[in-house]
ROSE-4610 file (N, C-alpha, C; in Angstrom, 1 decimal, always signed):
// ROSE-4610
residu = [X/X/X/X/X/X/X/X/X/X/X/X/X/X/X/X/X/X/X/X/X/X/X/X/X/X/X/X/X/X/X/X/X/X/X/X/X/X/X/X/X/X/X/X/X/X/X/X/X/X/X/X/X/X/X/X/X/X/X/X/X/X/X/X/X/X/X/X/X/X/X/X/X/X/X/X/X/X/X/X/X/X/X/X/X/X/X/X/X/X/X/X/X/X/X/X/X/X/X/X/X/X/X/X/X/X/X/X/X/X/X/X/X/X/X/X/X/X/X/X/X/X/X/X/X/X/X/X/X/X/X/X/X/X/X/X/X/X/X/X/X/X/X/X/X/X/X/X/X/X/X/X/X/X/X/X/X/X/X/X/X/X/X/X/X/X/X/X/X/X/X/X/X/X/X/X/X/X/X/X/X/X/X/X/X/X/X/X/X/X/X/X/X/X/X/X/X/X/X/X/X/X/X/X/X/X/X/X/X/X/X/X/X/X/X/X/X/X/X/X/X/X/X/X/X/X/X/X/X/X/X/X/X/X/X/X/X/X/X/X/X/X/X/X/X/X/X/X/X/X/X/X/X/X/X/X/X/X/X/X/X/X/X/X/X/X/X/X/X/X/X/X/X/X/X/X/X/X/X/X/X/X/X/X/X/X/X/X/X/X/X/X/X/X/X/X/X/X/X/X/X/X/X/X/X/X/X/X/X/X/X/X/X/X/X/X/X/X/X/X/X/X/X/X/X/X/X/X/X/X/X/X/X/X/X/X/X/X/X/X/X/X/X/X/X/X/X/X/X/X/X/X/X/X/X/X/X/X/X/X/X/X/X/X/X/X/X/X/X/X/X/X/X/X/X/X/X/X/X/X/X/X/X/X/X/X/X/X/X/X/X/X/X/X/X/X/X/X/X/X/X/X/X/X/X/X/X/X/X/X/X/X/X/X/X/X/X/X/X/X/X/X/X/X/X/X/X/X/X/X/X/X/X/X/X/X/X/X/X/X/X/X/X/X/X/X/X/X/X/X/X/X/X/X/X/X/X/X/X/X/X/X/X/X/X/X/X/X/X/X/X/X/X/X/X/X/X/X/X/X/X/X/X/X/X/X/X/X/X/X/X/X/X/X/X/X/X/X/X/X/X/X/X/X/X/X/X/X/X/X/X/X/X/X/X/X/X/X/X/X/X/X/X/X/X/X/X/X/X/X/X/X/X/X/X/X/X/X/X/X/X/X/X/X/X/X/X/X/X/X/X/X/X/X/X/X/X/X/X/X/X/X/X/X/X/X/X/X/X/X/X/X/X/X/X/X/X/X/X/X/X/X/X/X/X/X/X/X/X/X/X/X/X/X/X/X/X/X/X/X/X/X/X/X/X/X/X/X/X/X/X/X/X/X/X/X/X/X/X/X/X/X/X/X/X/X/X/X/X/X/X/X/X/X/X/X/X/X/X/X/X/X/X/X/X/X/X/X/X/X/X/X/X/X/X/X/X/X/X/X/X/X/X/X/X/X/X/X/X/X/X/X/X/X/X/X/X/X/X/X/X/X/X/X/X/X/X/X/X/X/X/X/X/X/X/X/X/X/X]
num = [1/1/1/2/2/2/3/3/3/4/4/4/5/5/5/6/6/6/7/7/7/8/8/8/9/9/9/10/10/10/11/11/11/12/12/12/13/13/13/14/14/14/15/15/15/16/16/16/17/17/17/18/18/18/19/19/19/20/20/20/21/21/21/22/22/22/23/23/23/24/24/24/25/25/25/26/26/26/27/27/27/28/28/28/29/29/29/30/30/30/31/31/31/32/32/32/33/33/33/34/34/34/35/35/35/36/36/36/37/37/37/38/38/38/39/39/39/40/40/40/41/41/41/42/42/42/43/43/43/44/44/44/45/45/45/46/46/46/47/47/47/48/48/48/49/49/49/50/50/50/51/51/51/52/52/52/53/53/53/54/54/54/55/55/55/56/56/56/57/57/57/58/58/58/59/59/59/60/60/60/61/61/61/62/62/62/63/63/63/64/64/64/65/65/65/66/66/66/67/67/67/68/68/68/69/69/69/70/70/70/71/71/71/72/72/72/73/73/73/74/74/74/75/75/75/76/76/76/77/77/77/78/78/78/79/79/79/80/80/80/81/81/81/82/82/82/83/83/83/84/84/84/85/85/85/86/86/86/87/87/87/88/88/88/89/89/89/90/90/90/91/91/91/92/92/92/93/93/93/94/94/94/95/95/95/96/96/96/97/97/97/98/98/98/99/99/99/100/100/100/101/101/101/102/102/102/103/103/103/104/104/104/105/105/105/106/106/106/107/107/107/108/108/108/109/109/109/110/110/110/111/111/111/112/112/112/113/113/113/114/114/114/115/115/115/116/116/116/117/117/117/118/118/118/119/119/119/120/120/120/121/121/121/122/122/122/123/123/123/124/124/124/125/125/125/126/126/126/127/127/127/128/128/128/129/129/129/130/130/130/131/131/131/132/132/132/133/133/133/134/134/134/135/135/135/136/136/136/137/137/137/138/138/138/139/139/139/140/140/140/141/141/141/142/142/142/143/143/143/144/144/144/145/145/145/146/146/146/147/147/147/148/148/148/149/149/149/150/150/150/151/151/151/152/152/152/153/153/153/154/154/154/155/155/155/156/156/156/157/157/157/158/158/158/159/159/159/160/160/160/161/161/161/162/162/162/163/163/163/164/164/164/165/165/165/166/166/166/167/167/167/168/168/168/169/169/169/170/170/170/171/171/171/172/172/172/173/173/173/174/174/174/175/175/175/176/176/176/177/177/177/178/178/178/179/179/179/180/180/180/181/181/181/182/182/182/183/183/183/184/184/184/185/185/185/186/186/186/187/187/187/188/188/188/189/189/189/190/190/190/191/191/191/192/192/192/193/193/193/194/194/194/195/195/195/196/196/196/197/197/197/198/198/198/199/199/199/200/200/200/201/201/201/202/202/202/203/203/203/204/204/204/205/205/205/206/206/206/207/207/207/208/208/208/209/209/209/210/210/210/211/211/211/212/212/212/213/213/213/214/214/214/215/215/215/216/216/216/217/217/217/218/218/218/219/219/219/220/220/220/221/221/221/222/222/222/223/223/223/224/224/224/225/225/225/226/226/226/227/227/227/228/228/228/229/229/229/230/230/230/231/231/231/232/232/232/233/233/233]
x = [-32.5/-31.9/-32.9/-33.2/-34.0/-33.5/-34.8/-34.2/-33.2/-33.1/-32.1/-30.6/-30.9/-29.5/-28.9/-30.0/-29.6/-28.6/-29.5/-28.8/-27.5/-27.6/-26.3/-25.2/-25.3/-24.4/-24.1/-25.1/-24.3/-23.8/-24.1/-23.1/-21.4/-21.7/-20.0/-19.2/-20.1/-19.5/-18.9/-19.5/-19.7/-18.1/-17.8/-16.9/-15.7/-16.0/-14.4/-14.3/-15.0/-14.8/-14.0/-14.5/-13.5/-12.3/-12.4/-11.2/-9.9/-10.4/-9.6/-9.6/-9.9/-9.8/-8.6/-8.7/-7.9/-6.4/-6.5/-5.3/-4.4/-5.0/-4.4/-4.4/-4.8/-4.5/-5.6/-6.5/-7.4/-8.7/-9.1/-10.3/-11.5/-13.2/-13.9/-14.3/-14.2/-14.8/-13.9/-12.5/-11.2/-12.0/-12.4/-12.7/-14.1/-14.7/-16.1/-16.1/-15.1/-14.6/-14.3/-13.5/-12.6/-13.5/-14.9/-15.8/-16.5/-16.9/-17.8/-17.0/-15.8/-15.0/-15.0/-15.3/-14.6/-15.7/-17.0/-18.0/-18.9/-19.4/-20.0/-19.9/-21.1/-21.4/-20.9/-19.3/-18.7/-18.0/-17.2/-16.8/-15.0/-15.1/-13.5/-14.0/-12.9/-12.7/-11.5/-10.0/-9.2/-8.5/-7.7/-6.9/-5.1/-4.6/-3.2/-2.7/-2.0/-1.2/+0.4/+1.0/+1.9/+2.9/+4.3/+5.1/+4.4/+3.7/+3.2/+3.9/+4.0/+5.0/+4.3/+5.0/+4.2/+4.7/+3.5/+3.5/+4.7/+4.4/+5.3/+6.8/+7.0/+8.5/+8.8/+8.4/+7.9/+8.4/+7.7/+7.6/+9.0/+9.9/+11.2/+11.2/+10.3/+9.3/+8.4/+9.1/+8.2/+8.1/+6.7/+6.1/+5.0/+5.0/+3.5/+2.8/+1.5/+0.5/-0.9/-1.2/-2.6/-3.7/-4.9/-6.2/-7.0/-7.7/-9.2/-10.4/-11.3/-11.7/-13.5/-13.3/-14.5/-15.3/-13.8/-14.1/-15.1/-16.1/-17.2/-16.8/-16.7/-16.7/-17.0/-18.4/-19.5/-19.3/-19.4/-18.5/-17.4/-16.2/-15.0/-15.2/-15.7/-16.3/-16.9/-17.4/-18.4/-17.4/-16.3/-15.3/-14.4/-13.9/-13.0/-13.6/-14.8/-15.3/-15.3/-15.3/-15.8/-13.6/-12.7/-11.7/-11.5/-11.3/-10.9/-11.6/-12.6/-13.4/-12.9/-12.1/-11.1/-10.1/-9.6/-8.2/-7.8/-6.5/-6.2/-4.6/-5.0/-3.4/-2.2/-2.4/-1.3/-0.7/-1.6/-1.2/-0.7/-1.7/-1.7/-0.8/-0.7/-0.2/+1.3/+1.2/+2.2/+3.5/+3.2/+5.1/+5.3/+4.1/+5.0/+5.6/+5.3/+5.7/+6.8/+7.4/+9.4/+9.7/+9.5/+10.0/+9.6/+8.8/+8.3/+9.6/+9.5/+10.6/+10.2/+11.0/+10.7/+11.9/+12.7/+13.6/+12.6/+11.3/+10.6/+10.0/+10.4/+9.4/+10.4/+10.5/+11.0/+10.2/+11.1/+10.2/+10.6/+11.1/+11.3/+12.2/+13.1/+14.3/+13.8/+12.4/+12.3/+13.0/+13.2/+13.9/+13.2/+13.9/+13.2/+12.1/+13.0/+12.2/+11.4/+11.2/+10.2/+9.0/+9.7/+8.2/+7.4/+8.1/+7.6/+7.1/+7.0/+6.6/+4.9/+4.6/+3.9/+3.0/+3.7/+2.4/+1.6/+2.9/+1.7/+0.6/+0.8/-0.1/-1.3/-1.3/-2.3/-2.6/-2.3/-3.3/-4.2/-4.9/-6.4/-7.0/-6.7/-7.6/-7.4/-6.2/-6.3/-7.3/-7.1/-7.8/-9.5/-9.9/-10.9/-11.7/-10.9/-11.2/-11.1/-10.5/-10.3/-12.0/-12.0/-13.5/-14.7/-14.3/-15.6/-15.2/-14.8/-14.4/-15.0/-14.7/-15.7/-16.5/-18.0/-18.6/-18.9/-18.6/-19.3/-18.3/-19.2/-18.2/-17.9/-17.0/-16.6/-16.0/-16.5/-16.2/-14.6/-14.8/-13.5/-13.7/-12.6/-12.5/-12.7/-12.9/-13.3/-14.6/-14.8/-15.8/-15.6/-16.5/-16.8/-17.5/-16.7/-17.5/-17.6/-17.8/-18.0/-17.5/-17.8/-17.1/-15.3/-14.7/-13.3/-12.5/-13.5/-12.5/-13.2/-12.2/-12.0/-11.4/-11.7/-11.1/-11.0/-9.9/-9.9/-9.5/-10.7/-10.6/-9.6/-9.0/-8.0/-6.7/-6.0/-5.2/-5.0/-6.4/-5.8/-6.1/-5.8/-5.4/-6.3/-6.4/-7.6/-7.0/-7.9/-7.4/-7.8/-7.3/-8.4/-8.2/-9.8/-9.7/-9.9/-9.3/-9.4/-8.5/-8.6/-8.0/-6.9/-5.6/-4.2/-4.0/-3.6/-3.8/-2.1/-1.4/-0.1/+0.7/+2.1/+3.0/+4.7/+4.7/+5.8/+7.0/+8.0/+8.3/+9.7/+9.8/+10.4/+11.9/+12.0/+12.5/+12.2/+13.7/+13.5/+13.5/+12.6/+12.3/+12.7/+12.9/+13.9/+12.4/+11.9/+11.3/+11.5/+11.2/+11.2/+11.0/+11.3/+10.5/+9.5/+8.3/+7.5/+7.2/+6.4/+6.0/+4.9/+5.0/+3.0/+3.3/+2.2/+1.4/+1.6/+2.3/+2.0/+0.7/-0.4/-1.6/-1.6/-1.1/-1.7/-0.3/+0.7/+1.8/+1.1/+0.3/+0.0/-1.3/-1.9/-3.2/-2.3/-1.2/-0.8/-0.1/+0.3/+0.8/+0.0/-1.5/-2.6/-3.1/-3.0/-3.4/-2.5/-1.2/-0.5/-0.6/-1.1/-0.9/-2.1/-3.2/-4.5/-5.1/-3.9/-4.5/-5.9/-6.4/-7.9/-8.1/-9.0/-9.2/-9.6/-9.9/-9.8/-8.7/-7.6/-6.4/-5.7/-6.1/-5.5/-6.0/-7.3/-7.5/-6.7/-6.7/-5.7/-6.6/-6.0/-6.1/-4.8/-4.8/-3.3/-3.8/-3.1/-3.0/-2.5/-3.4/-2.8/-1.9/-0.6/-0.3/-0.3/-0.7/-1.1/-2.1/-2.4/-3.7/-3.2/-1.8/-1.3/-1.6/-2.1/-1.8/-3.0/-4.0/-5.6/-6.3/-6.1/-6.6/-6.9/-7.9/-8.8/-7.9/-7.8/-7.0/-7.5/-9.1/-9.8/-10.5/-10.4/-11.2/-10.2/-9.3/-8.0/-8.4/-8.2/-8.0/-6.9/-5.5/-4.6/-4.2/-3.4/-3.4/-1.7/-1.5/-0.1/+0.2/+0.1/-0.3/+0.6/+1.9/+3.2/+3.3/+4.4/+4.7/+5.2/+5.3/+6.1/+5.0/+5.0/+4.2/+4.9/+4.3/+4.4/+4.5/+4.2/+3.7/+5.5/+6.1/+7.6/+8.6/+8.0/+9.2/+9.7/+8.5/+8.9/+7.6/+7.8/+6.7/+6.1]
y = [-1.6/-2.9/-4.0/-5.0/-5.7/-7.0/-8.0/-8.7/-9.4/-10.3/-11.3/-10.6/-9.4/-8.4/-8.4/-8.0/-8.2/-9.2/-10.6/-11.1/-12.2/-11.6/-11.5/-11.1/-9.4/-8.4/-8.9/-9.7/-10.5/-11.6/-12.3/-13.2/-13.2/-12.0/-11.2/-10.9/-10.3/-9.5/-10.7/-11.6/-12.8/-13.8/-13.9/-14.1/-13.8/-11.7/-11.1/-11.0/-11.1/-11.4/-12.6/-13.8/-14.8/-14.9/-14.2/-13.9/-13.0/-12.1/-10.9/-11.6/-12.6/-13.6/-14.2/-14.9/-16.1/-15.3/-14.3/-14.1/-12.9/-12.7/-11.5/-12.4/-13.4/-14.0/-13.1/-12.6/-11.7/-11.9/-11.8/-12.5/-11.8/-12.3/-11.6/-10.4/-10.5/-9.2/-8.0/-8.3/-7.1/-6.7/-7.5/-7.2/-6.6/-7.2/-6.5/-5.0/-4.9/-3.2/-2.3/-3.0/-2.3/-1.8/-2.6/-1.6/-1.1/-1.7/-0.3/+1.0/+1.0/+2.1/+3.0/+2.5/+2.9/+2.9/+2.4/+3.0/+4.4/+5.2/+6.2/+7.7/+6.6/+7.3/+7.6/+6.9/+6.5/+7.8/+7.9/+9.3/+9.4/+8.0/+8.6/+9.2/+9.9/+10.6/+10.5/+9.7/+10.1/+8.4/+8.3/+6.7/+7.1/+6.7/+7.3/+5.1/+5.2/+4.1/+4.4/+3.5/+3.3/+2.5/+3.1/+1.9/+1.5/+2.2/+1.7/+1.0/+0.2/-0.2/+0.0/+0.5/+1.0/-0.3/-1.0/-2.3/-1.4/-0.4/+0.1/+0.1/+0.2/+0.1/-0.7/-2.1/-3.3/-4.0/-3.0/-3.0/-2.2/-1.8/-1.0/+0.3/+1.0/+2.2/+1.9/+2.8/+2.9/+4.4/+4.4/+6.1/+5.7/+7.4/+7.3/+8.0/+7.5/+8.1/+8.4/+9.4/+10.1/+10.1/+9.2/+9.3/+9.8/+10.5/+11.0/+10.1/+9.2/+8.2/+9.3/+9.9/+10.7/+11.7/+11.9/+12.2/+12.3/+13.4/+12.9/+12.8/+12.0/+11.5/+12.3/+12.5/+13.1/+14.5/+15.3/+16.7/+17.0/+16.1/+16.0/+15.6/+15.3/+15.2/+16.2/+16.7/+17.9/+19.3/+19.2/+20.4/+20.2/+19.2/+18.9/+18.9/+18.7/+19.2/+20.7/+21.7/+23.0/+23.5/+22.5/+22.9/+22.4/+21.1/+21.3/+21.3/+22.2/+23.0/+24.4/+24.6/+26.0/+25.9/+24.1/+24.5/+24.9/+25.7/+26.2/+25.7/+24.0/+23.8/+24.3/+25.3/+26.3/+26.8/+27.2/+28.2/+27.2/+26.2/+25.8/+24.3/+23.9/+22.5/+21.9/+22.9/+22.3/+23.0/+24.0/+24.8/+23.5/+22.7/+21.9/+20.3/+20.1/+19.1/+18.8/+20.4/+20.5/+19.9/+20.6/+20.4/+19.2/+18.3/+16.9/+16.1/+15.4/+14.2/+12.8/+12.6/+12.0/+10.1/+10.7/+9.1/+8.6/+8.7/+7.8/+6.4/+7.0/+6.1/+5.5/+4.2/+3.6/+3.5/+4.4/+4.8/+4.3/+2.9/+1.5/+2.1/+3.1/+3.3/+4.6/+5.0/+6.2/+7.6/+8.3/+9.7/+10.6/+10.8/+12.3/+13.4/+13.6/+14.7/+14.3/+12.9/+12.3/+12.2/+12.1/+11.1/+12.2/+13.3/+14.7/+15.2/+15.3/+15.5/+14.4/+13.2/+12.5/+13.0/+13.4/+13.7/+15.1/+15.7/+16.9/+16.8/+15.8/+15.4/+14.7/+14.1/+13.6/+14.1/+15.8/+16.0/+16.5/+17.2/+17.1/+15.8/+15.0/+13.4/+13.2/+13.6/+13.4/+13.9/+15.5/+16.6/+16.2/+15.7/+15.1/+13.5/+12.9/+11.7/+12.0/+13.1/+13.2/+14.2/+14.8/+15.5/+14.6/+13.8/+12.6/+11.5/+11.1/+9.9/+8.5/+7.4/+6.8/+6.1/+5.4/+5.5/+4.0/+3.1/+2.0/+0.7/-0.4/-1.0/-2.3/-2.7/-4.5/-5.4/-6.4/-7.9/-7.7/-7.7/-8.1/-9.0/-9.1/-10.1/-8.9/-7.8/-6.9/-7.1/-7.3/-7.2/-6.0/-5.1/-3.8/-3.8/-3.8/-3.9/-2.7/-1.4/+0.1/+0.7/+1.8/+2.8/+2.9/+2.7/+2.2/+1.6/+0.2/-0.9/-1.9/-2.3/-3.5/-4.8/-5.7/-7.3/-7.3/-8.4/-8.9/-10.1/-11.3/-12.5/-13.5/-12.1/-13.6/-12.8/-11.5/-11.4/-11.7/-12.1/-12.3/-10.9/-9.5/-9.1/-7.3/-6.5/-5.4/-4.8/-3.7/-2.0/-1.4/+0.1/+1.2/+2.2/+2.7/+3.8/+5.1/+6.0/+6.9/+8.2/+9.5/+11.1/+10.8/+10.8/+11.4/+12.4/+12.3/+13.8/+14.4/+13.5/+13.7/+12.1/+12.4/+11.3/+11.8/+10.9/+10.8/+10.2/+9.8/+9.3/+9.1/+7.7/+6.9/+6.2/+5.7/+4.6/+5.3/+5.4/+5.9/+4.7/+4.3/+3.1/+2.9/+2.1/+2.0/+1.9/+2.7/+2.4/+1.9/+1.1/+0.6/+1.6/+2.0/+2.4/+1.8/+2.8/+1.8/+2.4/+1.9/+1.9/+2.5/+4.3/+4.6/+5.1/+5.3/+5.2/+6.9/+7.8/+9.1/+10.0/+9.3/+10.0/+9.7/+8.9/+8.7/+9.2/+9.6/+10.9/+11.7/+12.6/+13.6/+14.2/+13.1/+13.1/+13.4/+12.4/+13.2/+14.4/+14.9/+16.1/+17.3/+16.9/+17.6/+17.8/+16.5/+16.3/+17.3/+17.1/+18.1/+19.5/+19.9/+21.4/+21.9/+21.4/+21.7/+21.0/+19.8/+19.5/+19.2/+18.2/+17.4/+17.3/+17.0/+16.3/+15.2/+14.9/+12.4/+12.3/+13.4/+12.8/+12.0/+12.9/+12.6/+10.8/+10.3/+9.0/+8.2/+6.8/+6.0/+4.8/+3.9/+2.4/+2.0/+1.7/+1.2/-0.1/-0.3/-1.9/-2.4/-2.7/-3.0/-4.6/-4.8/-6.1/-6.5/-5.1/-6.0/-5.1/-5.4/-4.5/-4.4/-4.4/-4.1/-2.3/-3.1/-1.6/-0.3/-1.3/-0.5/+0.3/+1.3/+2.5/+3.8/+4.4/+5.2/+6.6/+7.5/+9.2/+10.1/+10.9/+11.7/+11.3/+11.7/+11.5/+10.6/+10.1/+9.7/+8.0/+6.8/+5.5/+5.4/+4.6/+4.3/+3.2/+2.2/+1.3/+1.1/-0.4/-0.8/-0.4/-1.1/-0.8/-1.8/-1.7/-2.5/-3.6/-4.5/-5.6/-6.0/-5.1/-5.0/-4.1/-4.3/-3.5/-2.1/-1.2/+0.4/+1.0/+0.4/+1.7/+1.3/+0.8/+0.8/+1.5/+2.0/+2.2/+3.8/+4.5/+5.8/+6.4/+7.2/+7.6/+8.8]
z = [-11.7/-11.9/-11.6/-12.5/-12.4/-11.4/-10.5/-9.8/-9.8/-11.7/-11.9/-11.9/-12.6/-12.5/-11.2/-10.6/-8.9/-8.3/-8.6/-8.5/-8.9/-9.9/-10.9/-10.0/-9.9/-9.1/-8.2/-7.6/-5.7/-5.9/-6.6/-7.0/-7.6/-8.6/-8.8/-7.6/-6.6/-5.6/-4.9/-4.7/-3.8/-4.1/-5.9/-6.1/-5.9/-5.9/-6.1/-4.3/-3.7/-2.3/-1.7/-2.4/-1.8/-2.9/-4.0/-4.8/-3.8/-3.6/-2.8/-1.2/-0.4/+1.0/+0.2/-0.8/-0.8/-1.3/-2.4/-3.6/-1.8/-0.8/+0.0/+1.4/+2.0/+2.9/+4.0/+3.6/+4.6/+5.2/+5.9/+6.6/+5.3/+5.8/+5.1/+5.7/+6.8/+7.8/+7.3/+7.0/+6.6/+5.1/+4.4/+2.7/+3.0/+3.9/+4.0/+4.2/+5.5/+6.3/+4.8/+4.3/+3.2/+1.9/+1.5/+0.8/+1.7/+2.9/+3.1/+3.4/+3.6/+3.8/+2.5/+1.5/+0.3/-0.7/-0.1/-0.7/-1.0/-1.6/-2.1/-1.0/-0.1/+1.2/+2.5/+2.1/+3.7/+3.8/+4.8/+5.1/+4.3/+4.0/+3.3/+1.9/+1.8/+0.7/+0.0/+0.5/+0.2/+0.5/+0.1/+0.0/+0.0/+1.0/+0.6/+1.0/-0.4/-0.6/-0.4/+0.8/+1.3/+0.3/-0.1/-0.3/-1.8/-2.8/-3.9/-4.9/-5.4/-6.6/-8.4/-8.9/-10.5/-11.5/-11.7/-12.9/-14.1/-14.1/-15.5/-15.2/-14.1/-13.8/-13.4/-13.9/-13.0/-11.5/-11.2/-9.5/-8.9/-9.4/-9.3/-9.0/-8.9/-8.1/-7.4/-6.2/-4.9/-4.4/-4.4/-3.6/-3.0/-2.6/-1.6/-2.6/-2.5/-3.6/-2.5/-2.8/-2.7/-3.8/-3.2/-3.9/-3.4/-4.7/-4.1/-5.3/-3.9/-4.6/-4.7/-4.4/-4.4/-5.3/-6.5/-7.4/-8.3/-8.6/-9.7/-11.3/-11.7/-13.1/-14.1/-13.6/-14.7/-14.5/-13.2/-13.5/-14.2/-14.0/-14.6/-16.0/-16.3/-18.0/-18.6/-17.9/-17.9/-18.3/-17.0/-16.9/-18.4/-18.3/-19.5/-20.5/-20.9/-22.4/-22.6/-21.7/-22.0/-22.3/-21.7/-21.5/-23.2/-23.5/-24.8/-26.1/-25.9/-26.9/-27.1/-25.5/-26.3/-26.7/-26.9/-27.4/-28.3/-28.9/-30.0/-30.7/-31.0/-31.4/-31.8/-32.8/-33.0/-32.0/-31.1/-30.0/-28.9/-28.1/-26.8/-26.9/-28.2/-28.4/-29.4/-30.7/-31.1/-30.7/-29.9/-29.3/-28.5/-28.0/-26.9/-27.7/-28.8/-29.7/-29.9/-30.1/-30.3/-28.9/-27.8/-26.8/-26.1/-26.2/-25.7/-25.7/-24.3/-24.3/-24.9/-26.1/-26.8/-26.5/-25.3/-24.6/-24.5/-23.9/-23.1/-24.3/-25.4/-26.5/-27.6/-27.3/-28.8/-30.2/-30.4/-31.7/-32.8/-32.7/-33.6/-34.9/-34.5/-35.9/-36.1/-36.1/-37.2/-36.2/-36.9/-36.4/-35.4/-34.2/-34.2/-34.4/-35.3/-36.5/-36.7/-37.6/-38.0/-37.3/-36.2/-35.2/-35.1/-34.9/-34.5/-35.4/-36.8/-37.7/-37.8/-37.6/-37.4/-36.2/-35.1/-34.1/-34.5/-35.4/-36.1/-36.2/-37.4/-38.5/-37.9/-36.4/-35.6/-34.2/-34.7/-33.6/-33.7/-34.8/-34.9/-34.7/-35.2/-34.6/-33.7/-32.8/-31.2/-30.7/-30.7/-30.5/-30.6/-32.0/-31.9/-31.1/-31.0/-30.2/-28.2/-27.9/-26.9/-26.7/-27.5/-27.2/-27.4/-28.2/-28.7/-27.7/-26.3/-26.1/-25.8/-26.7/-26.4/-25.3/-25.1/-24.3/-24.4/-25.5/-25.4/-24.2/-24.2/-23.0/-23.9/-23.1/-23.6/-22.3/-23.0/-21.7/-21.1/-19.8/-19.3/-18.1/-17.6/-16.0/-14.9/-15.0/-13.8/-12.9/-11.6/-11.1/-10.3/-10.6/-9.6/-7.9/-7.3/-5.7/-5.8/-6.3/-5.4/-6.9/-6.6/-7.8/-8.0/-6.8/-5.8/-6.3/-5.9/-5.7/-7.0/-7.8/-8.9/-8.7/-9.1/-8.8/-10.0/-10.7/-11.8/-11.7/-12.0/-11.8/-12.8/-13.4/-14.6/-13.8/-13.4/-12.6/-11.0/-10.0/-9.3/-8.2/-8.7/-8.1/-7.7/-7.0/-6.7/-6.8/-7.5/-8.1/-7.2/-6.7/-6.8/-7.8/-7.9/-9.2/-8.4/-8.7/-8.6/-9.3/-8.6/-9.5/-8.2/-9.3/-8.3/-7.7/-6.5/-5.8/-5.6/-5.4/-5.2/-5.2/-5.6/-5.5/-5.1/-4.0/-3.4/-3.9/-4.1/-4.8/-4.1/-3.1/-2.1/-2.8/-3.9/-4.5/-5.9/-6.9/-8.0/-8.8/-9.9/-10.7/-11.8/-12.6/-13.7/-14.8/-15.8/-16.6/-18.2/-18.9/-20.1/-20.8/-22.1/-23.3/-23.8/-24.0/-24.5/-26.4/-26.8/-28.1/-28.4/-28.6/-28.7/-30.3/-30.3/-31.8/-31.7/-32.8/-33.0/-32.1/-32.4/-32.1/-30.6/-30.5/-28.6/-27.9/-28.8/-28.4/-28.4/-29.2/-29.8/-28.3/-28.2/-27.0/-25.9/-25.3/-24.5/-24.3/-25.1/-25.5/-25.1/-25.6/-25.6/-23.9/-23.6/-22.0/-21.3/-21.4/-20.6/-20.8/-21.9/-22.1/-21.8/-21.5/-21.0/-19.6/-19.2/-17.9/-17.5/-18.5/-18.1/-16.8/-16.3/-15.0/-14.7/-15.9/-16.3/-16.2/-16.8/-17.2/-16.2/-14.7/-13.7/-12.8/-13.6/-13.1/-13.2/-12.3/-12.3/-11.4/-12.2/-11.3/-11.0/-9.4/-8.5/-8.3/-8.9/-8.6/-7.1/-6.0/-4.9/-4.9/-3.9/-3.8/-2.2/-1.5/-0.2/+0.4/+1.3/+2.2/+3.7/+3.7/+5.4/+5.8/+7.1/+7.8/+7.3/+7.3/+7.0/+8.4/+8.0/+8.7/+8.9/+9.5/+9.2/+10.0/+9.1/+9.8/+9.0/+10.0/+9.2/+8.1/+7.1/+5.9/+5.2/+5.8/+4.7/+5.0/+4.3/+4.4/+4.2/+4.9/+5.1/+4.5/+3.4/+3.3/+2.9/+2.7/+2.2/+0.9/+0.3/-1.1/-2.3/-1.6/-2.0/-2.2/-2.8/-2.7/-0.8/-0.4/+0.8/+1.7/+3.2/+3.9/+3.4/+2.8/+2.4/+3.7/+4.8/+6.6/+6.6/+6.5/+7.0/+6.0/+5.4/+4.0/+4.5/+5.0/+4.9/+6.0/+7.6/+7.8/+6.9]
């Protein structure tokens, strides 16, 4: 990285720092603790968010979630290409097409059958886009402090990324239907019957940072709209 990049990068960081003081009411020394905790070489390995609330059930689900922020990327890319290069859609994919729960998805009037018939017809291009995935990038409001932890300066608000290790599941949440496209049925369809190890990434959107603390390899945090440490030991 060249100097000006450099200091480019400290300047980002510099921002989603007093982004993340001001949008969470937290000192800088707490934001400072909280990457180095959660950076590369530190000894956690693992993030258990308290009390979490899921944007998709908008905020109407609450669990305990386990992360492992330690995850390698590039192995897990690695593992999952050799995995769906054996897959065999006749065999590993379309028995599970019939049987897919299809409530989850407003499928805007069309039938059933139909839709089902549709994700047939796109899972070879699933199939294919999931082994080709793309690599290129585009502009967003994310500033990266760590491989971890994300700020997004037009929300306000800090992710962490990481592979799901388990979820608790505190508070049962009322979810929407949403609206997918045949083929991105069809991908997950695929996902489930072969069990990627991307599949399992996730960014948690944090809404508080109560109750940060270190047990073992694990980092402790709130996670919730609500202190998460009181919901459930």
């Amino acid at each position: 990285m060249t100097a000006q990049k450099q200091k480019q990068q400290k300047a980002l960081i510099e921002k989603a720092i007093v982004g993340i003081m001001e949008a969470y009411g937290i000192s800088r020394l707490d934001v400072e603790r909280l990457i180095e905790l959660t950076n590369e070489n530190s000894r956690v390995r693992f993030v258990s968010l308290r009390g979490y609330n899921s944007d998709k059930s908008l905020n109407t689900e609450v669990a305990n979630q386990i992360v492992n922020i330690n995850a390698s990327y590039g192995n897990m890319l690695e593992k999952d290409a050799l995995t769906l290069n054996n897959v065999v859609l006749g065999r590993d994919v379309v028995p599970m097409v019939e049987t897919w729960d299809y409530e989850r998805y407003d499928l805007n009037g069309v039938s059933v059958e139909d839709f089902k018939k549709q994700v047939k017809e796109a899972l070879e291009m699933a199939l294919f886009e999931l082994r080709n995935p793309k690599t290129g990038t585009r502009e967003s409001n994310d500033i990266w402090l760590n491989k971890a932890l994300v700020f997004n300066t037009n929300t306000l608000r800090l992710s962490l990324f990481g592979s799901s290790i388990s979820k608790e599941v505190v508070q049962e949440g009322v979810f929407k239907k949403v609206k997918s496209a045949p083929k991105t049925v069809a991908k997950q369809i695929i996902q489930k019957a072969v069990e990627p190890r991307t599949s399992k990434l996730r960014r948690f959107t944090i809404d508080n940072l109560n109750g940060m603390k270190m047990d073992g390899e694990t980092l402790n945090l709130g996670g919730g709209q609500t202190d998460g440490l009181d919901l459930k030991a």
